[in-house]
N, C-alpha and C positions, 0 to 999 in steps of 0.2 A: 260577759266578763271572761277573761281568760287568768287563769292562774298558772303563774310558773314556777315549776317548781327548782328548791337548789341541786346543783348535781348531785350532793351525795343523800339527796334524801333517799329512807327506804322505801321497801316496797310498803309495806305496812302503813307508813308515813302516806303514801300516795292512797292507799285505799281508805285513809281515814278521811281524807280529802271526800273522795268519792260519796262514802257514807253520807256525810255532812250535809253534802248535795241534796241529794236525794231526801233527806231530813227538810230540807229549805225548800222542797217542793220546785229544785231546779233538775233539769240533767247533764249528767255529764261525760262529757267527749275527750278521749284521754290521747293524745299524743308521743307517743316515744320514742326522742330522737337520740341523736346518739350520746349526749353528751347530759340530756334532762330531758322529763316527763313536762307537759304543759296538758293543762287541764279547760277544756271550753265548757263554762256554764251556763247554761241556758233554761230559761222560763220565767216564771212571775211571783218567783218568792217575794221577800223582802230584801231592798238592797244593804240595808244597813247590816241584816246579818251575814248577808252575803259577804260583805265589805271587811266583818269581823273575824274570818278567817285569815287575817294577813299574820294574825295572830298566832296558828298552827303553827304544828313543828314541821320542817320540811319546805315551808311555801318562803318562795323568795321574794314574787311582786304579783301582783294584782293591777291588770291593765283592762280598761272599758275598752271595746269594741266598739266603734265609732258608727258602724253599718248595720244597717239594719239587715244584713244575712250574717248570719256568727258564725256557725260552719265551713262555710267555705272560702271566708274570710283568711288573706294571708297571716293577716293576724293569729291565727286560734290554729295554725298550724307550724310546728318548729323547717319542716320543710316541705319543699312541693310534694305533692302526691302523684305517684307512679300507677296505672291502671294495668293491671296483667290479662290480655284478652285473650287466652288459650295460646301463653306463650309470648304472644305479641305485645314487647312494653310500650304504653302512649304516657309521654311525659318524662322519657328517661333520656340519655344522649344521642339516641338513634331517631331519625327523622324516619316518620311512618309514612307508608304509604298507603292507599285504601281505592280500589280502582275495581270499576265493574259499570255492567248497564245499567240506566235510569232502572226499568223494568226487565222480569225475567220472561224472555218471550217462548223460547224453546229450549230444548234439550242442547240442541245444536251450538245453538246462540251461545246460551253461558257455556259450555267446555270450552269453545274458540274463543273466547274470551279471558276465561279465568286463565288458559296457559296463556296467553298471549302476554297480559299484565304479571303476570308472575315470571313467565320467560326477562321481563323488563328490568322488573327490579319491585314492584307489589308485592306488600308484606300481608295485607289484607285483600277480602271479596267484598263489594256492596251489589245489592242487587233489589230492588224493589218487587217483592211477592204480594201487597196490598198497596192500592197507590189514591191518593188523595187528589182527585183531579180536579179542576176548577169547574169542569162540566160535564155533567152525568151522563154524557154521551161519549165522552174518551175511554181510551184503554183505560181498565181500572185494575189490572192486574191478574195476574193466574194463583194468585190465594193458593191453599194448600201444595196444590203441584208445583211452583215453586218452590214452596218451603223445602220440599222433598229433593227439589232436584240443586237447590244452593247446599242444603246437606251433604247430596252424593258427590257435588262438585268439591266440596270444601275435604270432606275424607279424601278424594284422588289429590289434589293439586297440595293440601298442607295448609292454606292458605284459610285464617279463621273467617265466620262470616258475618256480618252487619245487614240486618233488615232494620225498615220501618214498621211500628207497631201502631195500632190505628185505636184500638180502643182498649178497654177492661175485659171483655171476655175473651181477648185473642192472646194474651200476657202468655198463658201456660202452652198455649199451644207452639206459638214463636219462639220462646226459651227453650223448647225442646229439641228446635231445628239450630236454632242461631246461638252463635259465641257470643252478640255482642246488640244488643235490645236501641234502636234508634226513634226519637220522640221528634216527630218531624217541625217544621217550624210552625204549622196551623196547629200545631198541637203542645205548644211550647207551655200555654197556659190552660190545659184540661187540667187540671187538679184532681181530678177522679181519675185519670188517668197516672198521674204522677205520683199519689198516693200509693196506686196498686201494685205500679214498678219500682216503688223502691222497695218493696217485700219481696221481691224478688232476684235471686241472687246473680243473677247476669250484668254484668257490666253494662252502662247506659252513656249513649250517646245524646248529649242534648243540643237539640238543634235553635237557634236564634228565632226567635217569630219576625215576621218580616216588617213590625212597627215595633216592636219591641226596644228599650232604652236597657242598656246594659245591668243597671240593677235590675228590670222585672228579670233579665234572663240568668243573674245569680241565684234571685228570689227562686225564681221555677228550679234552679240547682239547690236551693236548701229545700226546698220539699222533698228533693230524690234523700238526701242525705240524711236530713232529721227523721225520714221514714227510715232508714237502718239501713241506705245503699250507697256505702262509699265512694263507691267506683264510677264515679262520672267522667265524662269528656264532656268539654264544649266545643261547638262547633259552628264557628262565624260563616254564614251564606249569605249576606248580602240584605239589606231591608229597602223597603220603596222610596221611591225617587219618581219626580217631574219627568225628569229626562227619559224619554222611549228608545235611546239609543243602544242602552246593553237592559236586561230584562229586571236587576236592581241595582242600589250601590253597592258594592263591597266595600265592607265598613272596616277596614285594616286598625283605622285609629281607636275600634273598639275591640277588635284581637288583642290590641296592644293593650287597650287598658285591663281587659279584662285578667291578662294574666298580672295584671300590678296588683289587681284590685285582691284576689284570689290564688289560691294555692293550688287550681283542677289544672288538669290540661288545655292546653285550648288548640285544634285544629281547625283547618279551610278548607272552606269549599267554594273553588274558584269556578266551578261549572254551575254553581246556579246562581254566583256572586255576580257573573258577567252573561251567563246563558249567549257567551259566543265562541266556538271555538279558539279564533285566533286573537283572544283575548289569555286564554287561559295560559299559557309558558307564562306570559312578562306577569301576571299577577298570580303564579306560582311562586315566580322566586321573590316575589313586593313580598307575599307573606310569609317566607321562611325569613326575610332580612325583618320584619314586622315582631318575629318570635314563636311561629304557630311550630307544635310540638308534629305536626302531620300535614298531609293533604289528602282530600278527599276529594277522585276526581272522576268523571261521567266517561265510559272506554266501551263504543259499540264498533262488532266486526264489518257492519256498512249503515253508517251514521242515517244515510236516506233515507231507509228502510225502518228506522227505529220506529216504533210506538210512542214515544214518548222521549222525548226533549233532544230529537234528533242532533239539532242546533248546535247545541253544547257538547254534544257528545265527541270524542276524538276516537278517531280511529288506532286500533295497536300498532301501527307504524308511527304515529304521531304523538302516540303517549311514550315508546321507547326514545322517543328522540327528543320530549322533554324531557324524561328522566337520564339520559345521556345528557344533555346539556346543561341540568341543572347547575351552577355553583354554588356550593356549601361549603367555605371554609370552616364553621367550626362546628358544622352538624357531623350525623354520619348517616349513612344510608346500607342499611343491612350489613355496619359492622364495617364498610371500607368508606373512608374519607372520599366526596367526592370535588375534585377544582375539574372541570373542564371546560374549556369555553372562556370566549376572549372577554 
């Protein structure tokens, strides 16, 4: 249930609200926009006294929530939610960008890379330090010594940084390297995992499971939220498909819904949406005309050579020359409007 409140209710008037709440064995999620407070209740009191509050002084209307996620529901929020990731806003009028290797291989690797993408136009670094592989015989990442060295990269270059997080006992460890905590798409529904990162104060990246229907993947975003961690991104990759021609679909119709459906951010990730390079520019700019707050995109210094998801990867000639061509008329990209390109 969302309660909204009248503009000039007070403060007192709102915390009485709250109180109430909490009384009715609900809890409550307080909103404050600019013009009124909106209050989202949630739990398994009773409705009737729930209902009874329209009665309060201060409360103007009393609207049900139709979905079964309440939190993240556009509903239960007066406006979008803006994610601050060490500086970097997702979800405000600037188009994000988030560029780096599937995997961090060397020392070497990620410096030629982080400058490269940030010479570009890359407001963010991704780089995978634990990797999820399909078969326990692939690269499976440099763990710890990556962490260290997407750290050292991220202090020179300015540029914050997004790992994958692979289970519960690795949470304290990742947060202490990374700006920005990523829940990969095999991991969309661990719920021991979801629980544990949302007590934890780093911004989370939630990634789509690759069968996943757009409520489970709000549902797995009210587990981040209702555990006390506002700061979500979603982030559309593509889920399974018949077709063996690109590696999944990329579900643009569900970027799109999802930001109808919900108040979070929502970003793409056109490199493992299509896992082929010259696929990625034209379903770069499909999902900024789609609505996606960012892109997030796979940038190795010699794609051949890569460990892991070579394919997809663009070389930093090829990532500056998407970012060069993008057109944005009413986005922006690091603060200057970009039109180029016929």
């Amino acid at each position: 249930m969302i309660i909204s409140m009248r503009q000039d209710a007070t403060e007192a008037e709102i915390e009485h609200i709250i109180a109430r709440l909490y009384e009715l064995n609900y809890q409550a999620h307080v909103s404050r926009g600019v013009e009124r407070a909106i209050i989202g209740a949630v739990g398994s009191g009773r409705r009737d006294e729930l209902e009874a509050l329209i009665a309060a002084p201060g409360v103007e209307q009393m609207i049900p929530i139709s979905h079964p996620f309440k939190l993240v529901a556009r509903q239960g929020k007066a406006k979008r939610t803006i994610v601050d990731v060490s500086g970097v806003l997702i979800g405000g009028e600037e188009l994000v960008l988030i560029a780096g290797p599937c995997s961090v291989e060397s020392r070497e690797q990620l410096y030629a890379t982080a400058h490269a993408v940030k010479s570009a136009g890359a407001t963010m670094l991704r780089g995978g330090a634990y990797k999820p592989r399909t078969s326990p015989y692939e690269f499976q990442g440099l763990g710890v010594d990556a962490l260290r060295l997407l750290r050292e990269v991220s202090d020179e270059t300015g540029l914050p940084v997004v790992t994958e997080i692979m289970g519960t006992d690795d949470v304290d460890l990742v947060a202490e390297h990374a700006d920005m905590l990523q829940i990969g798409a095999r991991n969309m529904q661990n719920f021991a995992l979801l629980r544990r990162v949302a007590k934890c104060p780093r911004p989370v990246m939630l990634k789509r499971g690759p069968s996943a229907t757009v409520k489970e993947w709000l549902l797995a975003a009210e587990y981040l939220v209702a555990g006390g961690n506002p700061n979500v991104v979603l982030c559309e990759r593509g889920v399974k498909s018949y077709d063996t021609e690109t590696r999944n679909l990329f579900d643009l119709t569900s970027l799109a819904l999802a930001r109808e459906l919900s108040h979070l951010p929502v970003i793409a990730d056109p490199s493992h949406g299509t896992g082929r390079r010259d696929l990625i520019p034209v379903m770069s700019r499909a999902a900024i005309s789609a609505g996606a707050d960012g892109l997030m995109i796979e940038v190795h210094p010699c794609p051949e050579r890569a460990l892991s998801d070579g394919p997809q990867s663009l070389e930093p000639a090829q990532f500056e020359k998407l970012v060069r061509d993008l057109f944005i008329p009413t986005r922006k990209l690091g603060g200057v409007k970009i039109a180029i390109g016929d």
